[in-house]
Steps between C-alpha positions, in 0.01 A plus 500: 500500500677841356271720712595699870412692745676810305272417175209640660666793690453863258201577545479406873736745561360778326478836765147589636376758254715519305417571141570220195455734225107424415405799753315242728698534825497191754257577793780681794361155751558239271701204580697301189517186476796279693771561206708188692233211617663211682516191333221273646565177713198334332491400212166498279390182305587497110282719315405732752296791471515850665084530442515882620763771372468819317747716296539876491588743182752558454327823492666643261359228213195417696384805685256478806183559430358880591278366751711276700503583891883400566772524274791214552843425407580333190439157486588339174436174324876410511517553906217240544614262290848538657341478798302199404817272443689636772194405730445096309225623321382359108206735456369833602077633524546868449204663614385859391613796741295739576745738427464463133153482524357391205737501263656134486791561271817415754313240590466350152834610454595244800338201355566536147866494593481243726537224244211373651566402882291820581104550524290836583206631665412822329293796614226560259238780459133477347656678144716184474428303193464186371782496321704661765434239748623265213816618423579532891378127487724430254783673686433286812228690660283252723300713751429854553474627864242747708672728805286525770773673685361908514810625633659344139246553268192666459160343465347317199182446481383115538285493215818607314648236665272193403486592156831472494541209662224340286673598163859327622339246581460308193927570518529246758613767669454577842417806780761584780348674757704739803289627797538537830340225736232719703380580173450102400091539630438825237699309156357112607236569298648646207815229549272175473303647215802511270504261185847398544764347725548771812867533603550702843789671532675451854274313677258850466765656700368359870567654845762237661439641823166364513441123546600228196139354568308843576207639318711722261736240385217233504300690253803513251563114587105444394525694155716233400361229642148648341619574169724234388620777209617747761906442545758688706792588495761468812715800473633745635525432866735838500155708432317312746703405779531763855796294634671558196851373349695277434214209558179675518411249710124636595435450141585125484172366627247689281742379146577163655067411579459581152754309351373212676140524467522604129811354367383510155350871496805662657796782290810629629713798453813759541288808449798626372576797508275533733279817461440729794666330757564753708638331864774318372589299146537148529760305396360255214767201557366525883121467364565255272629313841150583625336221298639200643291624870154554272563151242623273759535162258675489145129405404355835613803700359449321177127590447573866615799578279466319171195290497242754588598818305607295186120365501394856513731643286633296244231297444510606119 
């Protein structure tokens, strides 16, 4: 393996606001990514997927959209997929930032020159058309994502929303879906009504100081068991956890039920480079070290790093 630590380390150590020549400045709080992750102590199973990543820009070929409500370092195709070997990683899901709002190009640009060990999950709006969404199929396009999040994006209506869903879903595509888990009772409705597969990112971000079998974390745990096409996925324990690095250990029982009770309906990811993270940045060999404490058994890493996102994602 030709890649290191050093291959992913420009833009990580690119100086808070400073300027890259495409007159979008980097917000003055923002926090790069690790430009020198440790190598990891586990090692993933052959044909491993990171399920969850994004890339950013470079702004000055892909600018951020107008609308955006943070503006990040650059984060480049040819970091991740550094970054991807370094970590014993075959493939990459990129998944739409909302910095770029609607305008998938780096993203296309990322799979298209991935020589085909990368997927995406695109943000669309209700102009999109037909042959739009088939050219990003063609490019590797497989889902497109709604952003519950307010603080990240602003609101889209839901009948926007379901007539999108229902026109990617002759695709195979499916929805990814980010919200915040006290506001799981408002979007159940409008979540088990969708006409595809449903996957959750980060557990619907749950409060690990509250109890693993409490109401809150319950009502997540009975989506899925409810809706046999809802999924989740297990990351990013360094946005969710309160006793914080390097083992995010409060995290480790929410990811780890899951894994178990829906082995087969379960993603994982970097979340690299990790978008407004503003405590601390993690170090991605460290959470790659995570998943042996959430997958216990070569079994369960199996079906949550290669079997279950290649039946999602390159099932065509």
């Amino acid at each position: 393996m030709a890649t290191s630590p050093g291959d992913v380390r420009t833009a990580g150590t690119q100086a808070h606001g400073a300027s890259r020549g495409d007159g979008q400045r980097m917000d003055v709080d923002w926090i790069p990514f690790d430009p020198n992750p440790s190598k990891p102590r586990f090692r993933p199973p052959p044909g491993a997927v990171d399920a969850h990543c994004h890339v950013f820009g470079p702004g000055d070929v892909f600018p951020y959209a107008p609308e955006r409500k943070y503006t990040p370092c650059d984060a480049p195709k040819e970091k991740l997929f550094a970054l991807r070997d370094f970590l014993g990683f075959e493939r990459n899901v990129v998944v739409q930032a909302t910095c770029h709002g609607n305008d998938n190009r780096a993203l296309v640009d990322a799979l298209v020159h991935s020589g085909g060990r990368a997927r995406g999950v695109a943000s669309v709006a209700r102009t999109v058309s037909d042959a739009e969404l088939r050219a990003m199929h063609e490019a590797g396009v497989r889902g497109t994502r709604f952003n519950f999040v307010r603080r990240l994006v602003d609101f889209t209506p839901r009948e926007v929303l379901v007539e999108i869903a229902h026109r990617i879903a002759p695709l195979g595509w499916h929805v990814v879906v980010y919200f915040e888990a006290k506001d799981l009772p408002e979007l159940w409705d409008f979540f088990t009504a969708l006409p595809t597969i449903v996957v959750v990112d980060h557990m619907g971000r749950p409060d690990v100081t509250k109890p693993l079998d409490g109401p809150e974390f319950g009502r997540f745990v009975r989506l899925m068991r409810e809706h046999p096409n809802v999924w989740s996925k297990v990351s990013c324990p360094e946005r969710l956890s309160v006793s914080g690095p390097p083992d995010y250990g409060d995290v480790v029982p929410f990811a780890k039920h899951l894994v178990e009770t829906f082995p087969d309906r379960v993603l994982w990811g970097t979340d690299w480079p990790h978008p407004n993270m503003k405590s601390h940045m993690p170090d991605d060999g460290k959470l790659v070290d995570y998943l042996p404490r959430i997958a216990a058994t070569p079994a369960l890493q199996r079906a949550l790093l290669v079997d279950n996102p290649m039946r999602l994602y390159w099932k065509d």
